[in-house]
Structure formats: C-alpha cells, structure tokens
N, C-alpha and C positions, 0 to 999 in steps of 0.2 A: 489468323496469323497477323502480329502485326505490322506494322510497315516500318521498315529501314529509315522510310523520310522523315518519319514524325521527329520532330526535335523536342528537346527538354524546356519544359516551362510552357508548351504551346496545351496542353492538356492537363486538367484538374489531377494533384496528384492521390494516391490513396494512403489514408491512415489507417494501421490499424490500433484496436485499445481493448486489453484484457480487462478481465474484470468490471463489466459496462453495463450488469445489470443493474445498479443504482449506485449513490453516493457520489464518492469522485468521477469514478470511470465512466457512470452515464452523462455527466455532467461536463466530462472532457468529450465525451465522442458529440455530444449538440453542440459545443461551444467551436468544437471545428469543423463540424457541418454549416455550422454557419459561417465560418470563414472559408468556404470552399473546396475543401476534404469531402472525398469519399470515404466515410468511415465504417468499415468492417470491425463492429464493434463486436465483441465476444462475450455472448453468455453461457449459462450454465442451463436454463431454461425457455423453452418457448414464449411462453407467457411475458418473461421479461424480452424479450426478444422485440415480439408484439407491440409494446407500450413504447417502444424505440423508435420500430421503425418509420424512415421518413424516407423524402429521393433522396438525400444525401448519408442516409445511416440506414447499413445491410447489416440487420443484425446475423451473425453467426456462433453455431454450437459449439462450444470450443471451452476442454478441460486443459489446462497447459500442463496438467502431469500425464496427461494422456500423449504416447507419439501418434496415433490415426490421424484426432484432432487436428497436431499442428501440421502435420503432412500433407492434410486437405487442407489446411489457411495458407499454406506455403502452394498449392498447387492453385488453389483459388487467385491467387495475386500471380501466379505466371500466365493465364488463362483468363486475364481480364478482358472482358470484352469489348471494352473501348481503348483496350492498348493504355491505361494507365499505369506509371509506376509507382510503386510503393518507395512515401517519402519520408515518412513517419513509422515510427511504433513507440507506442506508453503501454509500459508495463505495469498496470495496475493490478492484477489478480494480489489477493491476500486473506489473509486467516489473520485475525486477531485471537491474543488468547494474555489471561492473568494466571499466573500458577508463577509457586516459590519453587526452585529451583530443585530440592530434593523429592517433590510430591509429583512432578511432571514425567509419567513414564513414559521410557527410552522409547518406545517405538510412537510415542504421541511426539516427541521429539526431531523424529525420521520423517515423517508424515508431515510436520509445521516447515520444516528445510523442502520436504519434496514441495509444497505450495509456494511459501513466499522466498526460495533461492532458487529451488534444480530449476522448476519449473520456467521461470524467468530465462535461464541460461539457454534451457534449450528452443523454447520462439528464437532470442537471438541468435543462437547459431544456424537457426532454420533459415531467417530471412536475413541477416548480415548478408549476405551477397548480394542481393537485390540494392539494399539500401548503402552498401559500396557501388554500386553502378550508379544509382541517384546522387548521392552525397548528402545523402536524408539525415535523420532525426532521431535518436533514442534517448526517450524519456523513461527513468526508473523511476517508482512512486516507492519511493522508503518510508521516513518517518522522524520526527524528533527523538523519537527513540530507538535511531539509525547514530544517535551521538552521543546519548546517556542512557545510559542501562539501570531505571530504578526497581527497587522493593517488588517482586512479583510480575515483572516484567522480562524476567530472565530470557526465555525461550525466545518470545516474542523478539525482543533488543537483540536477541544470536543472530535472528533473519537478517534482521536490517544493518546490523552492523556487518556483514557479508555480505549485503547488497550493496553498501554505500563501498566496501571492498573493490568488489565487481565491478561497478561502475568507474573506480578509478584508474583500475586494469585498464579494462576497456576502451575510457576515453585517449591514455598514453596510448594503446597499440594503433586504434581506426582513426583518431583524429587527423592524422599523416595520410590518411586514406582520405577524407574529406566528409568523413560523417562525424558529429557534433553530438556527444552525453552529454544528458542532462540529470540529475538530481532534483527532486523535489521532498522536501521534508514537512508532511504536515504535523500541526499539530495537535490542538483540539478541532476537530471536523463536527459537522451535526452531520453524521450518518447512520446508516443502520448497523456499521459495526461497532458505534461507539454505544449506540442503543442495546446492543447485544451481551456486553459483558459482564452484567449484573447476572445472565441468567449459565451461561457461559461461569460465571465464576462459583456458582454456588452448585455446579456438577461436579468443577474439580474439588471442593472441599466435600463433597458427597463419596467421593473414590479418595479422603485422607484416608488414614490409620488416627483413632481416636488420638494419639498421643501428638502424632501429624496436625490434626486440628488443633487442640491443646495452643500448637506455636505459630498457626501460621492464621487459623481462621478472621481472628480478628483483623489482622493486617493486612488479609488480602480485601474483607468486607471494605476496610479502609479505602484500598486502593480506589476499588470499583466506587464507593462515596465521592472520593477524590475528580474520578473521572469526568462521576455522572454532573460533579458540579461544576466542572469546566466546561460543559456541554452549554450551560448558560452563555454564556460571552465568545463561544466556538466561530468559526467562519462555516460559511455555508458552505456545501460542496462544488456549487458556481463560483465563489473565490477560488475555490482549488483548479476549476477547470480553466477560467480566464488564464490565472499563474500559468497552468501547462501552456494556454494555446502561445499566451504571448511569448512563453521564452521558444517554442518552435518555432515560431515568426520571426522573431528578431534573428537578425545578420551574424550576430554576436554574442549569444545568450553565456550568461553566467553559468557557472559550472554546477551550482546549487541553488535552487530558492526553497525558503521555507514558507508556511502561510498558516495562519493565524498571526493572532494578535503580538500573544504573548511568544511565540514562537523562534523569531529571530535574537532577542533579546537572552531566549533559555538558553538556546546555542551556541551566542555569545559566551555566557557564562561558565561554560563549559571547556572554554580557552582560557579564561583569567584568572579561574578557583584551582587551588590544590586541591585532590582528591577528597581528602578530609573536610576543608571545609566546605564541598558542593553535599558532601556525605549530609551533615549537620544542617544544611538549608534546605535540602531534601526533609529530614526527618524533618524538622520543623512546620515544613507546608500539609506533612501529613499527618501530624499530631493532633489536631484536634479532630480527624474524619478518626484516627484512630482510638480517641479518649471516650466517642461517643459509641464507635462499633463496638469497644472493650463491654460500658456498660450496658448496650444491647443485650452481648453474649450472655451474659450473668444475669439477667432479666429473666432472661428464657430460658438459662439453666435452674435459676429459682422458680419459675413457673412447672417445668416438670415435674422437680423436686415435690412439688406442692399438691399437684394431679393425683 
C-alpha cells in the first residue's frame, strides 16, 4: 500500500509505451529511461520483450485490442511497488497497410480501425484517471498521413486521420483537467514497418480480382517504390523517440510535431494548396515510381506470354 505522505515529483514517474517491440516505440521507451521513466513498454512477444529489458524498461505483454491485457497494464500501474505514478502514455501500437480503397476488404478494414483507433481509445480510457490524478502526458503517434490521404493509402490515412480526431477531442475535454496531448506525425521513419510494405503490398494485389489488378497493380507497386525510396533520407527511429521524449518534457509542448525531414514542410502544404493542385503534386512525385512499375508489369506479362 502506498503511503499518503509520498508527495508528487519526490519519486521517478512511470511511462508507459505501446507498440515498443522495435522502431519508434522501442526507441521512445530507451530514450525515456534514460531521462528517468520507469517504462512499462509493451510487446507483443517475449523475445522482443528480452532485447529491451533494462532497470528502467519492464518490458510487458500487452495486445491493446485485447481487454485482459489492458486490465493487467492498468492493475500493474495501480500496484506499483514503489508507489510510483503513471505520468506518461505514448500510444504507439500500429499496423501499416497499402491497398486502393475498393480492393481492401471490409472486415480487413474493422481489424486496421480495431489496431490503430479502438485499440488506442481503450488504454486511454483505462488509464485516463491515473494520469488526471498526475497531470501527465498523452502522446499519440499518428502519422503524415494523419493529414493527407494519398493513392493507396486509404485505410491506412482513415486510422490516423481519426487519430489526429481523437487527439483533438481529447486534448479540449482533459487539458482543463491538467493533462497535456500531444500529436506526433512521422514521416519517412527507417523501421521495420516501412521495411515491410513491399511484402505486405504484394499480398493484397495477390487477393485482387484480375480486373482489380488490371487498375490498381501498378500503382500500388508505385506507391511501395515511392516509399521504399524515401527510406533513403528517412530519420531514424531515435529522431522519433528524442521528438516524443522532449515534447513530454517540456512545460509547454506543442500540440503537434512532425519528424523527418521533409515532413513539416508536406504538412505545410497541405494548408496552402487547393485540393486539386496538392492532387497534381502528388501524381507528379509519383509518376516516374509509376512509369517504371507500368513497364515492369508488361515485362512480366510479355515474359509469360512467351514461357
């Protein structure tokens, strides 16, 4: 039990961070172990679990579409054993995905909103009262395309643009309470979800309809081109976790940061262009990943042909 007398601030407070088997999330939950967090980072696996832990980072099991799960992350932080309080949470967990908008079925659809929205919603309704007792920290990890919805990015862009929803709710109702949202919008990251979408993208053109391919193959191959070549000049996921720790840190953090490079600039742009003409700067940046996936296709459909 803890003690009545302990005051606020006399004791290291506890963060916790979804999604912390690699990339951003493992890179946010070190980056605030070393500023003094106890961090109750959340995986999906032992193994990643293991590669984490240190004295400042407990790794735990933790699916956020699961209620068990968060019920014991929420019982774990009432039953801390050094009477620490939870001052922090980054909601990192996410599913990345490329699929055109008619080819992405409805219940793949349910299943992308159950990871990167319900899931979210429900940690912070779990622990929201802890961290109204503290006056802590909610960090959501959205996305640059939490503000522009491009070409095969449909589903994907529905999360985050509901995330970045969510997050403005939420900071009007609890900010008056004395807890602080925060947005973080990355953009090109070097992780393993950005590693992943090439393989990820050539499942869902596996599950078109021939005619379905026909319209969308080349352009999604595009996309993934596009991705994999921003990966070059990307920020590492230690940019991303600095961003999270220092705007928890600061007295007065921004309501958004983005990170990468190019990042701030896209989402600028995003304010200044008509529809149409962001339309036409879009297609343009993807015009040549798409001039050359086109002639790929036809390659390979002239090579069958030919077998």
């Amino acid at each position: 039990m803890c003690s009545a007398e302990i005051q606020p601030g006399s004791r290291r407070e506890v963060a916790v961070v979804t999604g912390a088997s690699s990339g951003i999330g493992a890179a946010t939950a070190r980056e605030l172990a070393e500023r003094g967090y106890h961090v109750l980072a959340g995986v999906r696996r032992e193994v990643d679990g293991d590669a984490l832990r240190t004295a400042n980072i407990e790794p735990i099991i933790l699916d956020i579409t699961h209620e068990a799960g968060i019920a014991a992350l929420s019982q774990r932080i009432r039953n801390d054993p050094e009477c620490r309080r939870l001052g922090v949470l980054v909601n990192n967990a996410g599913v990345g995905i490329n699929a055109p908008v008619e080819t992405y079925a409805l219940p793949d659809w349910r299943r992308l909103f159950e990871v990167n929205l319900f899931g979210h919603v429900a940690v912070i309704q779990a622990l929201l009262p802890a961290l109204i007792e503290s006056g802590g920290t909610i960090v959501n990890v959205s996305s640059v395309g939490g503000r522009v919805a491009m070409a095969a990015y449909g589903p994907y862009a529905c999360t985050k643009f509901a995330l970045e929803a969510l997050s403005d709710s939420l900071r009007r109702e609890v900010g008056p309470l004395g807890v602080r949202v925060v947005v973080i919008e990355p953009g090109a990251v070097r992780t393993e979800m950005l590693g992943q979408v090439g393989a990820r993208a050539e499942r869902v053109i596996d599950a078109m309809t021939a005619v379905q391919r026909g319209r969308y193959a080349a352009l999604l191959r595009a996309v993934v081109a596009q991705a994999e070549a921003s990966e070059v000049g990307g920020a590492s996921p230690e940019d991303a976790g600095r961003t999270i720790a220092d705007a928890i840190t600061n007295a007065r953090p921004r309501t958004r940061y983005t990170v990468g490079r190019w990042s701030g600039v896209f989402v600028g742009l995003t304010r200044l262009l008509s529809d149409r003409v962001l339309d036409r700067l879009l297609a343009a940046g993807l015009k040549p990943h798409l001039t050359k996936s086109a002639h790929a296709i036809r390659a390979a459909e002239r090579h069958e042909r030919q077998a």
